[in-house]
N, C-alpha and C positions, 0 to 999 in steps of 0.2 A: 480303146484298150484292146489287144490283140488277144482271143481267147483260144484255148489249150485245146477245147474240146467245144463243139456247135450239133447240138439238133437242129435242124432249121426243118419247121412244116414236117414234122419227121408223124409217120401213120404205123402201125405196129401191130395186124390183129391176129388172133386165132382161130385157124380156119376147122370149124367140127365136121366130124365125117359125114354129116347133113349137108354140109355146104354152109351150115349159121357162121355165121363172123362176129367174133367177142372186140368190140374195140376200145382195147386195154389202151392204147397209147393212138389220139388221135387228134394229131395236129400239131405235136408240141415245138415250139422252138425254145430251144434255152442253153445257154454258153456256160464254160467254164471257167473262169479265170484264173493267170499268174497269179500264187500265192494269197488263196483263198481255200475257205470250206465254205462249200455250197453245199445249205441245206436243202433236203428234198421230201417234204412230210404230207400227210393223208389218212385216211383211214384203210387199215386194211380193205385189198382188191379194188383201191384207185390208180394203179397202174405204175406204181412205183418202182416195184421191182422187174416189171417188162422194161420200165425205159430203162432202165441200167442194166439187163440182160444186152438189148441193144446198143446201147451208148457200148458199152464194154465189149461190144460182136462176140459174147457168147452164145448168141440167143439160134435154137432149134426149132426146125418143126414140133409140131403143128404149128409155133410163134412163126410169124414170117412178116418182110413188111412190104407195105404195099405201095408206101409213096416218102417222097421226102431223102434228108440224106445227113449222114452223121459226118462232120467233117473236123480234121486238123491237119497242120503245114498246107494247106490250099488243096488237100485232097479228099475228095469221098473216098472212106473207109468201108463203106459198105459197096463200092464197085471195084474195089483192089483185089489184086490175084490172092486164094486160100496162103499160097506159101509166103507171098510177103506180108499179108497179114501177122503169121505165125513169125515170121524172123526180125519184122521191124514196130509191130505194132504192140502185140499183147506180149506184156510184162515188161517189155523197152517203154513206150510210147502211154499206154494205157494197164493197167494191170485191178483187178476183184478182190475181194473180199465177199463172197457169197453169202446170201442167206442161205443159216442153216451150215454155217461154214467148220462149227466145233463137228459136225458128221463126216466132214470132207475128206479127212484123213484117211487113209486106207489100215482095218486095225493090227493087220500081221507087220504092217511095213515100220521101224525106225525112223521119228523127224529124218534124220542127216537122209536118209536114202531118197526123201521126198526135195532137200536140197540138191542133192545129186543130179538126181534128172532132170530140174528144171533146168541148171546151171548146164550141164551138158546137151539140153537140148536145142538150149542159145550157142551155147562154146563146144562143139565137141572134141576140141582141141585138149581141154583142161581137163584136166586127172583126179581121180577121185579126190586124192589128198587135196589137190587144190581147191575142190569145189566144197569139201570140210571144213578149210581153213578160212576158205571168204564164209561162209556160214557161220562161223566159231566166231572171225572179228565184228562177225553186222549186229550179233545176238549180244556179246562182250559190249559193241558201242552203245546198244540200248538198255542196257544193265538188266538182262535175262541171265537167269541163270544158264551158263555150257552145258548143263547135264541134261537140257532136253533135246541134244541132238543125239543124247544115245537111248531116248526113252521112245517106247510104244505113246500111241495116241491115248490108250483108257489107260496110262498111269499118270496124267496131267489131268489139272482140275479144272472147270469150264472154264475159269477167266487165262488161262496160263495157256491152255490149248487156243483160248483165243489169239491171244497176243504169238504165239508161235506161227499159227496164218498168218496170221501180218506180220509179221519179218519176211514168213519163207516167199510172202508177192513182193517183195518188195525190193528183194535181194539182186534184181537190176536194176534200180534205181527209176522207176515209171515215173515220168510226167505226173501221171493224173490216177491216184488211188481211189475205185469206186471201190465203198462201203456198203452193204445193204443191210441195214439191221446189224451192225457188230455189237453191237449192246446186249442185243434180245437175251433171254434165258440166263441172264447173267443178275447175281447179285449188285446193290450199289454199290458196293466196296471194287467190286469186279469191275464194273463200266467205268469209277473214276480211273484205276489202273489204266483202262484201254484206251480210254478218252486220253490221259497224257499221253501215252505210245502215239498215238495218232498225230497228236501234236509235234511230239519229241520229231517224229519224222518230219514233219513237214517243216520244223523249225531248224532242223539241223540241214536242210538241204539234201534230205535222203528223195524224197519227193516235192513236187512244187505245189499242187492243190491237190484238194480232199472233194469228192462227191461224198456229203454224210446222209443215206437214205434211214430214215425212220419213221412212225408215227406219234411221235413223240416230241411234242413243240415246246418244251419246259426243255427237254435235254439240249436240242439243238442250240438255247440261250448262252451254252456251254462254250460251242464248239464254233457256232455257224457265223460268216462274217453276210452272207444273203441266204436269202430264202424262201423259196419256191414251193407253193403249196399247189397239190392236186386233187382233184375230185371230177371221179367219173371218166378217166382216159383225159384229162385236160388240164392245162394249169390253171386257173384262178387269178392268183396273187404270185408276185415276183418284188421284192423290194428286202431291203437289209436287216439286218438281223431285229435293229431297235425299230426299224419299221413295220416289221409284222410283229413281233411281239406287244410292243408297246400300244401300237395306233394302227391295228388291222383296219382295212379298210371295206373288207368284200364280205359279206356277212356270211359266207361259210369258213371263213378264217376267224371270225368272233366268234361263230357256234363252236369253233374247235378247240379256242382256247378257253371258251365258257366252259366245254365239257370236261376238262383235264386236273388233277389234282397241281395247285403252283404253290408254293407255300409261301412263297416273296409277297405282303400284304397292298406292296407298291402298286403291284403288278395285277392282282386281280382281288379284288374285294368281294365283289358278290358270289353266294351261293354256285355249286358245282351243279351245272345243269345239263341233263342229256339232250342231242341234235335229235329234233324229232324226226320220225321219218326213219325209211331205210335207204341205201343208197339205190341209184338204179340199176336195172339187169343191165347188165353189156352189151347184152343179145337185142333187147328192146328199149333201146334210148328213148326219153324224152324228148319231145321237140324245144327248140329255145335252148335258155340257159339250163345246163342239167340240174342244178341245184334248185331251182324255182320250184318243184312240188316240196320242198322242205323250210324252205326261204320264209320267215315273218315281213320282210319287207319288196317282196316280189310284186314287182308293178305289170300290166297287160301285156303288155310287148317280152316281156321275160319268158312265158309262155308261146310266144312266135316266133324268134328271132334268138341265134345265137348273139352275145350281145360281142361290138369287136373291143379291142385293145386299148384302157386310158394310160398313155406314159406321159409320167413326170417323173422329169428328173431322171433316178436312175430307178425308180416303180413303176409298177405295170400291172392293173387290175383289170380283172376283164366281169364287167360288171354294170349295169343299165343305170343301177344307182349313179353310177360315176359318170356318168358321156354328159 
């Protein structure tokens, strides 16, 4: 199946002004698919929001990457000219949703003026009124109210400022919507709105798949058609929504759903239990599998050896249990 979007062996660290290297994203491969939401969950500072700083080429210094390559149409994205980046990739090809993205706003400026610019900075052919009016119909097709294209940021409410970023990326029509956290800070009432929005787009053909980044594996049961679970700069587990949820296989993928509030009594029966352990420094990895100082079932070799790749099927756990 031909994918949208490919990490392949992609390395992603942060260089501190020691010279220390944090290795937030190291090693990852993992594809995107036609008309899918791929879920991408963790605990905080397992690297989820660097690889979609990257996947999405907004990522800054100090982030910088050191090996590997992000690819779509048969090209590396990360060795492409800055300007065709900016006129054929981001918001065309690929387009964010930022953690942290209800701050994104700038508070003196008007939604419409932030459609403005983007839409002129693809077209600068097209007139203000023009770039109002495709604003006006993309917000009318997703049944938002018009009047937040003449409101300030701090007079919408978290969940409405949410949903207002996700039009105004969306309003060229990307490929491929990365999400980081669009949920977060939001009431339930709030995430279900935004969770449809998400959908509505991708079912109407506004966008073709969804990267949904969260730490939150009860929500993705929502949303996510696969799902890709990280720990420690690395994936884990890769397999479909009812495959991780239901029948994890890699026992930091049951410590995670062990620790989570689920209320479906289907789905998880026993007592809410904390992952013991904390995660590890970035700066000072563990040898082996990183999860093995936390691991109840970590065998000799898990402490030696990173362990490699079991796939079946369309899963992929990376894990000693399994070889």
């Amino acid at each position: 199946m031909k994918n949208l979007l490919k990490a392949q062996d992609l390395r992603a660290y942060y260089r501190l002004v020691d010279g220390t290297e944090i290795k937030a994203v190291d090693g990852v491969t993992l594809e995107l698919r036609p008309n899918e939401v791929l879920g991408i969950a963790g605990e905080s500072g397992c690297g989820k929001s660097t690889l979609a700083a990257v996947m999405s080429l907004t990522h800054n210094p100090p982030l910088r990457v050191v090996d590997g390559h992000v690819a779509a149409n048969g090209s590396n994205l990360l060795t492409m000219p800055p300007e065709q980046v900016r006129r054929e990739i981001k918001g065309r090809h690929i387009s964010v949703v930022p953690q942290g993205a209800m701050n994104a706003l700038n508070p003196t400026q008007r939604v419409r003026n932030f459609a403005i610019d983007m839409l002129q900075e693809h077209f600068p052919e097209m007139t203000k009124a023009q770039a109002i009016d495709l604003a006006r119909a993309r917000i009318e097709e997703l049944s938002l109210p018009v009047r937040v294209l003449d409101s300030y940021p701090h007079e919408l409410s978290g969940g409405m400022k949410q949903r207002t970023i996700i039009v105004l990326s969306t309003l060229l029509d990307p490929k491929v919507l990365i999400a980081d956290e669009p949920t977060s800070a939001l009431d339930v009432t709030s995430q279900k709105i935004v969770i449809k929005l998400l959908l509505a787009l991708l079912g109407e053909g506004i966008i073709t798949s969804i990267a949904f980044i969260t730490h939150e594996l009860p929500l993705l049961r929502q949303v996510a058609d696969r799902i890709a679970i990280m720990y420690a700069g690395k994936l884990v587990e890769v397999g479909s929504m009812d495959e991780i949820i239901f029948s994890p296989e890699h026992p930091y993928t049951r410590a995670l759903m062990g620790s989570m509030l689920v209320p479906e009594k289907h789905i998880r029966e026993q007592r809410i239990e904390a992952i013991p352990g904390v995660p590890p420094d970035l700066k000072d990895l563990p040898i082996g599998c990183r999860f093995h100082p936390r691991c109840q079932k970590r065998l000799p070799v898990c402490s030696q050896e990173e362990p490699p790749a079991k796939i079946v099927g369309d899963r992929t756990t990376w894990c000693w249990l399994m070889q």
